[in-house]
C-alpha positions as MATLAB code, in Angstrom:
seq = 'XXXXXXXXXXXXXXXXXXXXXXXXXXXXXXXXXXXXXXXXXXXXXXXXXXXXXXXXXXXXXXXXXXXXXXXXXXXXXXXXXXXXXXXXXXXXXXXXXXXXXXXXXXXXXXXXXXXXXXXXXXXXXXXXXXXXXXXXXXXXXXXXXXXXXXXXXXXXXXXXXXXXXXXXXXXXXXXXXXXXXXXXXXXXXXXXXXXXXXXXXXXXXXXXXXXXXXXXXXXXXXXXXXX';
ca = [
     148.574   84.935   65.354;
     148.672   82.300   62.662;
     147.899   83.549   58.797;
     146.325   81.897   56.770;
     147.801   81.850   53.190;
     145.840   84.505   51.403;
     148.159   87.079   49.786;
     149.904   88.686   52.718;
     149.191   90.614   56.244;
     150.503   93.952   54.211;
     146.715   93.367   52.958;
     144.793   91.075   54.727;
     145.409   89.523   58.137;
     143.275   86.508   60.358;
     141.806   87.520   63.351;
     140.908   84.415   65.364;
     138.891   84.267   68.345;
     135.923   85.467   69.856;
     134.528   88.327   67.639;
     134.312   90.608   70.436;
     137.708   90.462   71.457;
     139.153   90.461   68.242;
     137.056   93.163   66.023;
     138.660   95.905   68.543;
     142.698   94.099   67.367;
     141.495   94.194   63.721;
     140.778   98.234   64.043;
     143.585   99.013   66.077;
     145.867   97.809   63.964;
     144.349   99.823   61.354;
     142.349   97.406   59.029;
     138.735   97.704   58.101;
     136.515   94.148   58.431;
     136.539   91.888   55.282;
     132.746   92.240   53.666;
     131.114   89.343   51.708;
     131.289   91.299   48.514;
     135.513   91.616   49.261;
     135.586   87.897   50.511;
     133.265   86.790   46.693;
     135.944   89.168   44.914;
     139.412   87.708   46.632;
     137.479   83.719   45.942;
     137.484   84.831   42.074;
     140.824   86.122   41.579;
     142.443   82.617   43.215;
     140.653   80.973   40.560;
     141.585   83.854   37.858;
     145.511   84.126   39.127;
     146.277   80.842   38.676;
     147.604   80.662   42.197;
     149.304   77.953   44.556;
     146.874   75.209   45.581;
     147.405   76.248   49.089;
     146.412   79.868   48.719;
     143.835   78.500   46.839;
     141.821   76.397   49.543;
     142.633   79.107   51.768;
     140.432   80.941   50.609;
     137.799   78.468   49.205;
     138.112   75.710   52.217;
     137.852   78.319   55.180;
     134.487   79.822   56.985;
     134.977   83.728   57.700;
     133.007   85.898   59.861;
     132.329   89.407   57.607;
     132.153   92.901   58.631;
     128.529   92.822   56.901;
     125.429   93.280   59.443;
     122.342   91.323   60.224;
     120.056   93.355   62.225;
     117.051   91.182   63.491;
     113.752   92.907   64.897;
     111.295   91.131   67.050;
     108.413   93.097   65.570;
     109.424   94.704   62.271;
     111.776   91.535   61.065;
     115.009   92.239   59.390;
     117.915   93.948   57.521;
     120.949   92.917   55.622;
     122.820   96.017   55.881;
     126.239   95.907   53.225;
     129.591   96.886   54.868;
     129.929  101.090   54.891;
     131.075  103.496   57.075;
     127.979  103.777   59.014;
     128.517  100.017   59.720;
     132.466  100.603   60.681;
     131.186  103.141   63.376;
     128.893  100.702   64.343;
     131.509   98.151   64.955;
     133.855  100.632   66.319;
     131.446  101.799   68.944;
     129.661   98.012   69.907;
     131.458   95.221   68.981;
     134.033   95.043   72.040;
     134.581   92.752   74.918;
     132.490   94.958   77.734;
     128.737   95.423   75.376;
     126.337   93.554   77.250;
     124.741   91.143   74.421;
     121.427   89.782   74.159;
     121.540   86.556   72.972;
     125.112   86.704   71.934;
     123.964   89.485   69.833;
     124.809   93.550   69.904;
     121.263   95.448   71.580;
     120.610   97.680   69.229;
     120.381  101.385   70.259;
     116.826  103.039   69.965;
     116.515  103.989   66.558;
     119.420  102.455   64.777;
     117.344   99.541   63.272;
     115.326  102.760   61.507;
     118.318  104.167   60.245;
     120.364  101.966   58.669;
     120.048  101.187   55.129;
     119.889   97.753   53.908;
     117.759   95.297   52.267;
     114.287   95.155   54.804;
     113.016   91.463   54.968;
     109.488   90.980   57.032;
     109.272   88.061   59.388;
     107.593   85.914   56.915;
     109.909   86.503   54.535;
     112.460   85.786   56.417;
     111.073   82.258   57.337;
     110.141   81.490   54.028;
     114.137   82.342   53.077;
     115.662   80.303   56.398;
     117.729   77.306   55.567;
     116.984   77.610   52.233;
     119.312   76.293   49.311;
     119.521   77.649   45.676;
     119.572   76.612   42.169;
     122.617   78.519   40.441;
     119.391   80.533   38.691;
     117.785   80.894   41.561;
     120.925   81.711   43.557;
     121.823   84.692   40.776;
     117.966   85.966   41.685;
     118.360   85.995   45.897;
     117.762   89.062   46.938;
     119.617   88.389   50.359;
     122.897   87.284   47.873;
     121.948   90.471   45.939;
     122.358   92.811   48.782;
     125.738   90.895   50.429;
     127.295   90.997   46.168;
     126.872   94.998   45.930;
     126.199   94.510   42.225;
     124.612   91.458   39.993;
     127.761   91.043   38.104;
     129.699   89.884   40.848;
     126.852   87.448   42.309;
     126.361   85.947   39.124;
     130.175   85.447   38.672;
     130.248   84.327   42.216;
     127.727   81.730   41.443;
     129.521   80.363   38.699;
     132.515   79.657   40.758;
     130.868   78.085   43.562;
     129.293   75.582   41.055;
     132.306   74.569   39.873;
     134.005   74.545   43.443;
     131.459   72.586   44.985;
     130.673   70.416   42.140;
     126.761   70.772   43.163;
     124.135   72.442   40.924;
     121.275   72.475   44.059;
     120.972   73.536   47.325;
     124.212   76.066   47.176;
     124.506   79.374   48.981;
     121.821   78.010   51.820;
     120.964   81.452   53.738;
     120.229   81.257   57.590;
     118.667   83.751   60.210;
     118.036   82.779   63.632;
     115.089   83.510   65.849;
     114.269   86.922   66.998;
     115.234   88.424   70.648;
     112.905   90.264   73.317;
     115.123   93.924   71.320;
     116.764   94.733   68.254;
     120.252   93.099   67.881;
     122.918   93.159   65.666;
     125.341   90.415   64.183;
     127.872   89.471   61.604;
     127.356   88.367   58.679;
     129.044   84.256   58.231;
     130.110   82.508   54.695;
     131.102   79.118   54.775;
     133.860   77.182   52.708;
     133.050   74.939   49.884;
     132.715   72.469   51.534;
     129.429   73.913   52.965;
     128.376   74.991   50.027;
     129.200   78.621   50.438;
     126.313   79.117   52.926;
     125.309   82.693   54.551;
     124.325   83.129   58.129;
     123.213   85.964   59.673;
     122.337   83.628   63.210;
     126.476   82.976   64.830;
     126.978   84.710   68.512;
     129.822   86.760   68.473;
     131.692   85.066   71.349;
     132.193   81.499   69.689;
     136.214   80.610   70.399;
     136.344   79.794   66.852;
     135.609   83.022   64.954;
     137.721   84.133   61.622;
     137.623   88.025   61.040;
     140.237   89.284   58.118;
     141.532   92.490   58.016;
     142.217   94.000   54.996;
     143.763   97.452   54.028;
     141.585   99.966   53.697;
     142.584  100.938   50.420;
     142.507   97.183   49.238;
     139.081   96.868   50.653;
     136.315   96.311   47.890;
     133.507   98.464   50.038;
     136.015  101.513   49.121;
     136.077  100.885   45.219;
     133.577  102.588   42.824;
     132.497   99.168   41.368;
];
């Protein structure tokens, strides 16, 4: 498979192709699913490291699929649910080739919307909050960013870089959900490059040809850190 230029496949490696097909490779080979929170910490230290321009826009000029969940409910709305080791079972046990989707979504076993813990957004919330772009202040105060970060420290540092990335000061860090199926589903959560102003969406089918998972160690992995 081709790398991208990150910092090595001794810690993270590109998974291309349909989610699917490729979150089963990813596991096998031992790797855990990059999370938004390890993706906004590997963006910083490029810019902190001083390194090549090509590692660089490798990580600031690529999209990546994350291993972070968006489950959507047709009558109780939705969650952001942060990478953990309720979501790698989750992934290990549903995101393969033979799951039936709904919508190019993962049906959601009875109960398992109830049980996971993440931030809970109502349906109205959640269209008040689609395609919606962000002052940095009001980016630093998302509660959707908030959730994806792990801790206000790194979103507000986050936010800081993508300013100066982008070279915008409005409508950064758009966040996008998707209309509800008949069931519960499940999805991935999606960051765009700079170049799309480091937009979030929870609303990508996992069988697009073009997907980007990264693998990373699992000790390397920022979900495993006490930060």
């Amino acid at each position: 498979m081709t790398q991208l230029q990150l910092d090595g496949p001794t810690v993270h490696t590109t998974y291309y192709g349909k989610n699917v097909e490729q979150m089963p490779k990813l596991l096998a080979e031992g790797k855990e699913p990059m999370s938004v929170a390890h993706l906004m910490e590997q963006r910083l230290a490029v810019r902190d490291q001083g390194v090549s321009p090509v590692q660089h826009d490798a990580w600031w000029g690529n999209y990546f699929d994350n291993a972070d969940l968006w489950l959507r409910h047709p009558d109780k709305g939705g969650k952001v649910v942060p990478y953990s080791a309720a979501v790698l079972t989750f992934l290990q046990e549903h995101l393969k080739p033979e799951t039936k989707l709904v919508d190019y979504g993962v049906p959601l076993p009875d109960g398992l919307y109830e049980a996971m813990d993440g931030l809970e957004l109502k349906t109205a919330d959640i269209g008040r909050l689609h395609s919606r772009g962000y002052t940095p202040t009001e980016a630093k105060k998302s509660v959707v960013w908030r959730e994806l970060a792990r801790t206000q420290k790194r979103l507000d540092n986050y936010v800081d870089a993508v300013v100066v990335e982008t070279g915008r000061e409005r409508d950064l860090m758009n966040t996008y959900f998707g209309e509800a199926s008949k069931v519960p589903t499940g999805r991935l959560w999606f960051v765009s490059g700079r170049n799309n102003d480091s937009l979030a969406g929870g609303n990508y089918n996992l069988t697009l040809d073009y997907g980007r998972l990264v693998g990373v160690a699992p000790e390397a992995h920022v979900a495993r850190a006490k930060k």
